[in-house]
MDTraj code that builds the backbone (N, CA, C; nanometers):
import mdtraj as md
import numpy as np

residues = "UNK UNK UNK UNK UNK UNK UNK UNK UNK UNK UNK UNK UNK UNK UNK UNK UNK UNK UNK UNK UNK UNK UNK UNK UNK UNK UNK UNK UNK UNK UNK UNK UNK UNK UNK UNK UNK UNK UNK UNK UNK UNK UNK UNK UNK UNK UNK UNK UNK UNK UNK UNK UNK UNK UNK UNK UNK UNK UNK UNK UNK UNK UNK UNK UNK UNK UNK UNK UNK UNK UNK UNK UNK UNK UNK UNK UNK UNK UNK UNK UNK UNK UNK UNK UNK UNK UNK UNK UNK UNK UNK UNK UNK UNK UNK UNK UNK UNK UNK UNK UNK UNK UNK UNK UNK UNK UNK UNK UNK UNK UNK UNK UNK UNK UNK UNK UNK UNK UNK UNK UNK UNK UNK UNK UNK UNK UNK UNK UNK UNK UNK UNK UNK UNK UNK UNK UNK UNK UNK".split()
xyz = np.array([
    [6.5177, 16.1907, 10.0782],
    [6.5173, 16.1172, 10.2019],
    [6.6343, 16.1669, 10.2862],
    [6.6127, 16.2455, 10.4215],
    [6.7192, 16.2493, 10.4603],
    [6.7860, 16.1306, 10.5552],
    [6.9292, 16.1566, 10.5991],
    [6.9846, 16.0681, 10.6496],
    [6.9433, 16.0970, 10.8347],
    [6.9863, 16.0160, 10.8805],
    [6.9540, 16.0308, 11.0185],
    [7.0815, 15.9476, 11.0780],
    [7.1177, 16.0123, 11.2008],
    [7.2349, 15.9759, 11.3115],
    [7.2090, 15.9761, 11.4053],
    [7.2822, 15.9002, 11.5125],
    [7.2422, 15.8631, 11.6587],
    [7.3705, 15.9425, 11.7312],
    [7.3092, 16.0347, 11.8060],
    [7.4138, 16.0897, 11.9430],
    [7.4039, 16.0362, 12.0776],
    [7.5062, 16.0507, 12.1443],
    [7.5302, 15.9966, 12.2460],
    [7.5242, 16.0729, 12.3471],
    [7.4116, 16.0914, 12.4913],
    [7.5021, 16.2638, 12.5463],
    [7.4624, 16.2026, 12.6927],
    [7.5943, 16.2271, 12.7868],
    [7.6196, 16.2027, 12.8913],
    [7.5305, 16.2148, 13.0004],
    [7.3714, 16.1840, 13.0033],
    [7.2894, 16.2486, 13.0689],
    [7.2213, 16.1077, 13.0879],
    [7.1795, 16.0360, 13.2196],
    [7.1324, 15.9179, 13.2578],
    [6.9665, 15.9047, 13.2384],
    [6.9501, 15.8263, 13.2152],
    [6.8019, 15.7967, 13.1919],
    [6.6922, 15.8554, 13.2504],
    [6.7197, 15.8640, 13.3481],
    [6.6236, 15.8527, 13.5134],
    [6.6238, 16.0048, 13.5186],
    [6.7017, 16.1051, 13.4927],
    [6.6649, 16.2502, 13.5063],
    [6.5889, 16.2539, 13.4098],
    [6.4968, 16.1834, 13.2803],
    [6.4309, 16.2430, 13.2185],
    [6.2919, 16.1393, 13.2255],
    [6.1672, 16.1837, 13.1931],
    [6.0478, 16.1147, 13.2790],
    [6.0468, 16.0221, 13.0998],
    [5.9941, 15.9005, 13.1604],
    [5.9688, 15.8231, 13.0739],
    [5.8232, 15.7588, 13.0585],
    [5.7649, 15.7705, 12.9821],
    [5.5737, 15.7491, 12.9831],
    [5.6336, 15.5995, 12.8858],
    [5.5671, 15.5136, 12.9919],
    [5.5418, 15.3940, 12.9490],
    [5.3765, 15.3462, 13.0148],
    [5.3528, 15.1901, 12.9876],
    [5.2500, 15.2015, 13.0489],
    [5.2914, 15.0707, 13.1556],
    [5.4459, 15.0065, 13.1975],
    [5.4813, 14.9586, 13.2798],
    [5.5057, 15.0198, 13.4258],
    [5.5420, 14.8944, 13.4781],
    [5.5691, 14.9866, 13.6381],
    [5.7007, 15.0326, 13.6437],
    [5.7198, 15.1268, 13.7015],
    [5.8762, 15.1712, 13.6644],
    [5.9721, 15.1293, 13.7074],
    [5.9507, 14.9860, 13.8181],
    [6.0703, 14.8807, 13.8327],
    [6.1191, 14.8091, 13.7131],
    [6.0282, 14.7959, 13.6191],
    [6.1025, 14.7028, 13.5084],
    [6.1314, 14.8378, 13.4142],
    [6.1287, 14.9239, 13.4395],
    [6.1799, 15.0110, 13.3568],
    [6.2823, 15.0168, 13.3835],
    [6.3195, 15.0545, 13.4882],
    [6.5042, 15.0821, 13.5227],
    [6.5661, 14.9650, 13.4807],
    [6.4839, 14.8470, 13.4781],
    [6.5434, 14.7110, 13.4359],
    [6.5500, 14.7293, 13.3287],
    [6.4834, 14.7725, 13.1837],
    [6.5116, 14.7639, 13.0799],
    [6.6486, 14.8640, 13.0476],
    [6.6560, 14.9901, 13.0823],
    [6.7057, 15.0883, 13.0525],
    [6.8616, 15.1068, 13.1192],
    [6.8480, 14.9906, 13.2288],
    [6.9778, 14.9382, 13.2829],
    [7.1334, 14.9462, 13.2656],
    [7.0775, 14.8805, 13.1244],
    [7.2353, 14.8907, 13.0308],
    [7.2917, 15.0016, 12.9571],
    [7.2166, 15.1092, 12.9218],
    [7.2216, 15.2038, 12.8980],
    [7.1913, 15.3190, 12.9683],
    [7.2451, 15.3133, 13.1151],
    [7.2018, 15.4182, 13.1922],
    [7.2961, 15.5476, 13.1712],
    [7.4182, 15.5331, 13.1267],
    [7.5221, 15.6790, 13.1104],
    [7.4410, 15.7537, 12.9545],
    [7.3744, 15.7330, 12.9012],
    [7.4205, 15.7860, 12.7747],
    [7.2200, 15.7976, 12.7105],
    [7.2000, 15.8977, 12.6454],
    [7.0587, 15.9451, 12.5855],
    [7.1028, 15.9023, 12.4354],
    [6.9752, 15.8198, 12.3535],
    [6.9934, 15.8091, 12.1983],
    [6.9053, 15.9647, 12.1613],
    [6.9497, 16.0317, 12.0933],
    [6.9061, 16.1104, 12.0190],
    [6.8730, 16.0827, 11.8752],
    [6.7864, 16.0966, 11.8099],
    [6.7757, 16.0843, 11.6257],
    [6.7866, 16.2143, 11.6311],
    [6.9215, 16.2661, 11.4875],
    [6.9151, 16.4077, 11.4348],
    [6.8743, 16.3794, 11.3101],
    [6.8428, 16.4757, 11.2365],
    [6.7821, 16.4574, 11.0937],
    [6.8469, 16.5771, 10.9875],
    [6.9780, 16.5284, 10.8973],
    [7.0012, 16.6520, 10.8368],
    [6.9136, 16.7104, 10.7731],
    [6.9445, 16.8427, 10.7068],
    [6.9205, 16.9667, 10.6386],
    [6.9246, 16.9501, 10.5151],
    [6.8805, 17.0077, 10.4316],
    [6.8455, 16.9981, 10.2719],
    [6.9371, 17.1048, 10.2606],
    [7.0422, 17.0503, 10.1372],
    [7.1477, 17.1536, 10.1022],
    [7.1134, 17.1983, 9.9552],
    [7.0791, 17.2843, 9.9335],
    [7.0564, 17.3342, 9.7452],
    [7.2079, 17.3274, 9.6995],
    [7.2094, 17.1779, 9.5774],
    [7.3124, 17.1613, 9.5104],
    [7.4364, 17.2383, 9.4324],
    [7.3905, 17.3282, 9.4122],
    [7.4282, 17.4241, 9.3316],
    [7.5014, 17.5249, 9.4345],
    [7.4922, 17.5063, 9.6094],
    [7.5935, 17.5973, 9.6430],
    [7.6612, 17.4914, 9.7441],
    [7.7093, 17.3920, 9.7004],
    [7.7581, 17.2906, 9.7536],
    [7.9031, 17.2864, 9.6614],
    [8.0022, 17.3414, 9.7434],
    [8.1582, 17.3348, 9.6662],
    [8.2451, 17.2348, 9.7077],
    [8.2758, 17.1517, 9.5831],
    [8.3801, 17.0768, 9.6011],
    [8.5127, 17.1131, 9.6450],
    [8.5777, 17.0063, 9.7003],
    [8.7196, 17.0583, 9.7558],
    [8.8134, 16.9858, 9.6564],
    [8.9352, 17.1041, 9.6285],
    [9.0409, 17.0386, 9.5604],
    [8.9740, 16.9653, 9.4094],
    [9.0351, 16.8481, 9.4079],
    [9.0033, 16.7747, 9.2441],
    [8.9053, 16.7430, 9.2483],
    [8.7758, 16.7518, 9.3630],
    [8.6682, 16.7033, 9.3602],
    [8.5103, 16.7696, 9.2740],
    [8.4423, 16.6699, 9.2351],
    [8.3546, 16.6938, 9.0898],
    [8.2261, 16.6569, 9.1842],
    [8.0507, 16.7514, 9.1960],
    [7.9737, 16.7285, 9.2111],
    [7.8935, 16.6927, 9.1175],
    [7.8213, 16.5452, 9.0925],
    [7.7857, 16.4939, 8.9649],
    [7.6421, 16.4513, 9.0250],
    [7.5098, 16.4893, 8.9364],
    [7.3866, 16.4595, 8.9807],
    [7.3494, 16.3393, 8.9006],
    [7.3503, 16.2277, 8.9685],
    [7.2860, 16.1066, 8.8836],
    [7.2007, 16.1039, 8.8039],
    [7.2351, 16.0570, 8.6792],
    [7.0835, 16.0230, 8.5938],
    [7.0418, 15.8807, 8.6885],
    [6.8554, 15.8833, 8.6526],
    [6.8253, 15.7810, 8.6520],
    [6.8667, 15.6413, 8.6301],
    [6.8659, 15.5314, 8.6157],
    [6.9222, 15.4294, 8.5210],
    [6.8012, 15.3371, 8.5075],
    [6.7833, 15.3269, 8.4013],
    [6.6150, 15.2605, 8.3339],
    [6.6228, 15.1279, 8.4140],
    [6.4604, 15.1141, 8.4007],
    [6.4393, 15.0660, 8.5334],
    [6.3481, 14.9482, 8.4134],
    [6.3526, 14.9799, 8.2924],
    [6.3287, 14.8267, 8.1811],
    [6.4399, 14.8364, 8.0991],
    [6.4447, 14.7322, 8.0656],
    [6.5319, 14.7390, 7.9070],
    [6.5114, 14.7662, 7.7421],
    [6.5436, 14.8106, 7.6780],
    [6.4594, 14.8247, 7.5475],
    [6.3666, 14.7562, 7.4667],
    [6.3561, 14.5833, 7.5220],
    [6.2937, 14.4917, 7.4771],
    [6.1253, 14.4756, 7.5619],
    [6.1779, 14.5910, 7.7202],
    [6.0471, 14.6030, 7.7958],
    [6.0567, 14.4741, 7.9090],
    [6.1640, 14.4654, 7.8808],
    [6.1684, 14.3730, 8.0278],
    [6.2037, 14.4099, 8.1600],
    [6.1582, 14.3693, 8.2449],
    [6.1385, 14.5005, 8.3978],
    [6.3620, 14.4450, 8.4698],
    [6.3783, 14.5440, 8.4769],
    [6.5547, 14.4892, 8.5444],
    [6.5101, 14.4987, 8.6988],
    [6.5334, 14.4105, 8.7669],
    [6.5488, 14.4409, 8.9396],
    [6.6222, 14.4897, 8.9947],
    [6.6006, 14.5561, 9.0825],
    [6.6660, 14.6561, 9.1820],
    [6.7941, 14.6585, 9.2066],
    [6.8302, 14.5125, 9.2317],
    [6.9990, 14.5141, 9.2647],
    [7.0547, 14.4809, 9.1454],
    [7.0039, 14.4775, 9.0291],
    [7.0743, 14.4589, 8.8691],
    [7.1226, 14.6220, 8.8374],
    [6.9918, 14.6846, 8.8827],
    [7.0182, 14.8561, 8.8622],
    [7.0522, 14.9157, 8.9602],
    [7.0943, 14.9122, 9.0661],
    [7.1241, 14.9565, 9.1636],
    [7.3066, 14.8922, 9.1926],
    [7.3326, 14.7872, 9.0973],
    [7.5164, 14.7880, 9.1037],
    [7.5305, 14.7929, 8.9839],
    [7.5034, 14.8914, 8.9235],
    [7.5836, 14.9571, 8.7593],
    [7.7134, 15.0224, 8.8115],
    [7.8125, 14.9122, 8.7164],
    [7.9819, 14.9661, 8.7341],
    [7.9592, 15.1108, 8.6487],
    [7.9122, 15.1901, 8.5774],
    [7.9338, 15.2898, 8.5066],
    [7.7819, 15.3650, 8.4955],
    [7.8264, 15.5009, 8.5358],
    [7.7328, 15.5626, 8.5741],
    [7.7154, 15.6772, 8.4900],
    [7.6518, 15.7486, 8.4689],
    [7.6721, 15.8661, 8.4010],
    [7.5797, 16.0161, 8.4584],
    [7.5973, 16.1489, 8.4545],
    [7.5475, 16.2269, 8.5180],
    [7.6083, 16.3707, 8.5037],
    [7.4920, 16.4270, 8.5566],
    [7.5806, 16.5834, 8.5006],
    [7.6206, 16.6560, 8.5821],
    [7.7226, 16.7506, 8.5461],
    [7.7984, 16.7783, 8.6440],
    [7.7616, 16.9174, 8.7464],
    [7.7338, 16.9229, 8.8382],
    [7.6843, 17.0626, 8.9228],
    [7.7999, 17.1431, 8.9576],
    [7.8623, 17.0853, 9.0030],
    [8.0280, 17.1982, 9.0467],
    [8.1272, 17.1026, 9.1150],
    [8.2439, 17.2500, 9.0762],
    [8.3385, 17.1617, 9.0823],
    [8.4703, 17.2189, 9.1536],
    [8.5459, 17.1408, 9.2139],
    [8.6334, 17.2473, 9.3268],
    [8.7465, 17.2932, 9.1873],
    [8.8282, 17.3564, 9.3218],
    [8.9096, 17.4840, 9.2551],
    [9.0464, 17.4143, 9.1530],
    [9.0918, 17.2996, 9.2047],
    [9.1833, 17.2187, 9.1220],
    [9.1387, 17.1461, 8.9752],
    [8.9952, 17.1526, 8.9568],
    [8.9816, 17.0809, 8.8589],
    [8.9854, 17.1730, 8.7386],
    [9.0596, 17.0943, 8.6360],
    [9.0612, 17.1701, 8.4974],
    [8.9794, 17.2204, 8.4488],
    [8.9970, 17.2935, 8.2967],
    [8.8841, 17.3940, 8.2209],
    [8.7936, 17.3339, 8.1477],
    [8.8346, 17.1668, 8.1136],
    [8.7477, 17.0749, 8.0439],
    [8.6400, 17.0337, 8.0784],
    [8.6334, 17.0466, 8.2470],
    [8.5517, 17.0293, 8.3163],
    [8.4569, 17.1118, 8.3914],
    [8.3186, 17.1390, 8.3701],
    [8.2506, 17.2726, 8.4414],
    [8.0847, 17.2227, 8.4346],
    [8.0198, 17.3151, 8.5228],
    [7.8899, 17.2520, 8.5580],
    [7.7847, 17.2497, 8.4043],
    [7.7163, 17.1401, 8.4273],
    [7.6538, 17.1489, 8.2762],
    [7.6996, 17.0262, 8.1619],
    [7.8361, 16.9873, 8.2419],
    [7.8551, 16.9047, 8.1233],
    [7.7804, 16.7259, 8.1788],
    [7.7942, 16.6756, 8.0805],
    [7.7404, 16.4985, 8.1262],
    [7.8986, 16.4089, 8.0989],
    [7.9056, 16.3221, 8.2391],
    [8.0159, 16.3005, 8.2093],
    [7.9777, 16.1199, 8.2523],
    [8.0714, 16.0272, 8.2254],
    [8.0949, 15.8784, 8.2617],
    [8.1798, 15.8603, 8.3665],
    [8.1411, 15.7852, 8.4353],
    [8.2659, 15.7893, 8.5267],
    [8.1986, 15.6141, 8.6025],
    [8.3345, 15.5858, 8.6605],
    [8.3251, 15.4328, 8.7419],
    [8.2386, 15.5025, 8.8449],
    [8.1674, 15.3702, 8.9656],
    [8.0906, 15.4252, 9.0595],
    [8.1777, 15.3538, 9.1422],
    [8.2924, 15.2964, 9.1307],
    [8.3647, 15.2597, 9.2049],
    [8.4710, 15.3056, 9.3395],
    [8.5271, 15.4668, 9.2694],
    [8.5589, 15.5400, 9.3813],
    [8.4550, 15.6589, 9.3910],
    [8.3283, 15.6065, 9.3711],
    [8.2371, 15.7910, 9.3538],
    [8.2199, 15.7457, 9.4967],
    [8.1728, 15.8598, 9.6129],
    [8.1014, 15.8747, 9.7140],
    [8.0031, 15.9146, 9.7267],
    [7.8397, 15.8397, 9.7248],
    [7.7227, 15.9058, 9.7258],
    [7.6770, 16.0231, 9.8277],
    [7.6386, 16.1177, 9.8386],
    [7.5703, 16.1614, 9.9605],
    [7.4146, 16.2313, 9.9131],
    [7.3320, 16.2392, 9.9728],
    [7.1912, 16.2883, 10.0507],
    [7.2599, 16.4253, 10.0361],
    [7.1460, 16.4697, 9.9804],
    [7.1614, 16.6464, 9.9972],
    [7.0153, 16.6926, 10.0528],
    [6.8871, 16.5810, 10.0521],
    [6.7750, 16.6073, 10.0767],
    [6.6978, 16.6499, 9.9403],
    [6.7222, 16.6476, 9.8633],
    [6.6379, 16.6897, 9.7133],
    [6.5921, 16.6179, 9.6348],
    [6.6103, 16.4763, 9.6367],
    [6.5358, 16.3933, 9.6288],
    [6.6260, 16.2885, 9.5114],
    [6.7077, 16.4127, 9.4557],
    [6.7709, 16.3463, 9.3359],
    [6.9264, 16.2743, 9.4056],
    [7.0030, 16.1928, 9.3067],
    [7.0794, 16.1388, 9.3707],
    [7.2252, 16.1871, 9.3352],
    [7.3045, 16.2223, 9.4010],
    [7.4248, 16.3037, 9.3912],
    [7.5151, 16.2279, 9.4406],
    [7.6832, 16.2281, 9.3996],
    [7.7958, 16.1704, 9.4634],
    [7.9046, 16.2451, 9.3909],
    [7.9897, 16.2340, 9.4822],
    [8.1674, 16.3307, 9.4921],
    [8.2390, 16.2225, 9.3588],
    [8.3502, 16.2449, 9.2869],
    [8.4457, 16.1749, 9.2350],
    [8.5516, 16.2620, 9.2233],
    [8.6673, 16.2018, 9.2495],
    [8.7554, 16.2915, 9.1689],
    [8.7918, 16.3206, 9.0215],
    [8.8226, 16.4427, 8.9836],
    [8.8253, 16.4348, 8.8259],
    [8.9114, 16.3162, 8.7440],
    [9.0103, 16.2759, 8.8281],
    [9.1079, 16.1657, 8.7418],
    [9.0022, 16.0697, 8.7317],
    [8.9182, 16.0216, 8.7628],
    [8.8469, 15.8864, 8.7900],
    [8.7100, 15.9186, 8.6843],
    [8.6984, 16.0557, 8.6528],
    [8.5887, 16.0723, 8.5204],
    [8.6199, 15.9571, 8.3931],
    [8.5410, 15.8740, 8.3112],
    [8.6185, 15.8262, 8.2162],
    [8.5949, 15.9309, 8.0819],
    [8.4804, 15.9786, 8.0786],
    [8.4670, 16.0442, 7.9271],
    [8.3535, 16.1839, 7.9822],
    [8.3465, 16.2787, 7.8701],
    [8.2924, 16.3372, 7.8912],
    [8.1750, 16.3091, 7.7994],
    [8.0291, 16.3417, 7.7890],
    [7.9716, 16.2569, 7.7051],
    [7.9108, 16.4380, 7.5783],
    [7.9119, 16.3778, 7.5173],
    [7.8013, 16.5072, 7.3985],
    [7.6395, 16.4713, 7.3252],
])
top = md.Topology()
chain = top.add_chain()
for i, resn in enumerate(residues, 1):
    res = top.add_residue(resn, chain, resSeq=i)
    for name in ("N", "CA", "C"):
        top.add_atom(name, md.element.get_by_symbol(name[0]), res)
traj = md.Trajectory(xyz[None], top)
């Protein structure tokens, strides 16, 4: 899913033709309040994970799943699995400060507390941590 952002660009309403099926007095009326400025939707780019470099102590970690029953087969809801304090996932790359213990391939634990998620467009779910904030590495 990618993300989407709103720009702002200095260009007034009225230089660009607007197809409605009103009369175009209540148009200028609607569009009124926003006459300095155009909404744009941009839509990022799909970044292939693997050439996505961390900066400094920073660790690119691809989320595992997190089961979506429990072992007894009982269904967990969305926001039960969706705020797990401890996450686990493997690691894609990693910037230039981080140690030798650490390298792509491994599965590691870590809080989701200081992780930063981001959208790369691939469908899977990825976020930044720094290496101090890893708790274990897993085998």
């Amino acid at each position: 899913m990618a993300t989407s952002t709103f720009v702002s660009l200095p260009k007034p309403f009225f230089a660009f033709p607007v197809k409605t099926n009103t009369p175009a007095i209540a148009n200028h009326k609607l569009l009124g309040s926003r006459r300095g400025c155009l909404r744009v939707k941009a839509v990022s780019t799909k970044w292939e994970p693997t050439k996505v470099v961390p900066q400094a102590d920073r660790v690119l970690v691809r989320l595992e799943e997190l089961a979506q029953t429990t072992s007894g087969g009982v269904l967990l809801p969305k926001a039960a699995v969706k705020f797990e304090r401890y996450l686990t996932g493997e690691v894609v790359s990693v910037g230039s400060e981080v140690g030798q213990q650490v390298g792509p391939g491994n599965k590691v634990l870590f809080s989701d507390v200081s992780a930063y998620e981001v959208d790369l467009g691939t469908g899977a779910r990825h976020c930044f941590c720094k290496e101090s904030d890893l708790l274990a590495l897993v085998e």
